[in-house]
C-alpha positions in Angstrom: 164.6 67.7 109.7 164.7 64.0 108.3 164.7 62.6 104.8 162.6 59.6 103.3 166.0 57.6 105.1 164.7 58.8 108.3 168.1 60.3 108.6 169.0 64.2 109.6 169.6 67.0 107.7 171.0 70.5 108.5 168.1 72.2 106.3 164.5 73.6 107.5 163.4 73.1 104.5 161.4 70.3 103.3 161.3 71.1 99.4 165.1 70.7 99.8 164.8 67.6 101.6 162.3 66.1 99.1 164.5 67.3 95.9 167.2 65.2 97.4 165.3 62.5 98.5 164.1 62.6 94.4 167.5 63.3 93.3 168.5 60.0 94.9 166.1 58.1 94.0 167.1 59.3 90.1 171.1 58.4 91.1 170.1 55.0 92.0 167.4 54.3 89.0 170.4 56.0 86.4 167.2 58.7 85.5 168.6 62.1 83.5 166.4 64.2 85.7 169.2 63.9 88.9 170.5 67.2 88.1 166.9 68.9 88.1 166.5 67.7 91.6 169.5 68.9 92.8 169.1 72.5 91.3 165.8 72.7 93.3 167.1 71.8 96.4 169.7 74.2 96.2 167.0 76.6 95.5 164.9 75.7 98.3 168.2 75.7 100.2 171.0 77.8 99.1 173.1 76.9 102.0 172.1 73.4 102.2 175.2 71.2 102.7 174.1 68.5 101.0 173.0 70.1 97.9 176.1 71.5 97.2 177.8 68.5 97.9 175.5 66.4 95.4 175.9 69.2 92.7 179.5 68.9 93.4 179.4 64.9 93.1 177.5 65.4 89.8 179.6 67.5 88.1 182.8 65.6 88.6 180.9 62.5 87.2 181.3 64.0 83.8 184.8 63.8 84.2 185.3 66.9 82.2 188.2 69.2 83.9 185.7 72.5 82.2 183.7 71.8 85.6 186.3 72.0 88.1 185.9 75.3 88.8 182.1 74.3 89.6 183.4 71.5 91.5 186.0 74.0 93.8 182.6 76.4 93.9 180.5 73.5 95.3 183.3 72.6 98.1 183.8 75.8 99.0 180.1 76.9 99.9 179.8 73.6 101.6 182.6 73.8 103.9 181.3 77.4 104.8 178.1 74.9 106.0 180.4 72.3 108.2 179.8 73.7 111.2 176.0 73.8 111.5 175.8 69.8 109.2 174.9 66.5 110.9 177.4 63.9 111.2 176.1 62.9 108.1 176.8 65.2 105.4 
């Protein structure tokens, strides 16, 4: 499937692919709601690659070491996803 990018996505689900199209959009405008988007496309998608990669991202922009067990969480479930992700992710 393809985001608002026109770009792939190793999802079938379009909620997910719209909550990270939104959760971009937020990154880019600085919005508080980035987080929100990301939680829904993780659950519209648990296995989504990209999702867990952006709540990954996120959490180690609060440069707080309390998250880097999230953070290691994140990696791990999205390596589990390599082999089925486009180029991309």
């Amino acid at each position: 499937m393809r985001d608002a990018l026109d770009l792939d996505l190793a999802t079938g689900s379009r909620a997910c692919i719209d909550a990270l199209d939104a959760a971009r959009t937020s990154l880019r405008g600085f919005r508080a709601d980035m987080a929100l988007h990301a939680k829904a496309a993780l659950a519209a998608d648990p296995d989504c690659v990209l999702a867990h990669v952006l709540r990954g991202s996120m959490a180690m922009l609060l440069s707080n070491v309390a998250v880097l067990d999230g953070v290691d969480r994140s990696i791990a479930v999205a390596a589990r996803g390599v082999g089925r992700a486009t180029p991309r992710e």
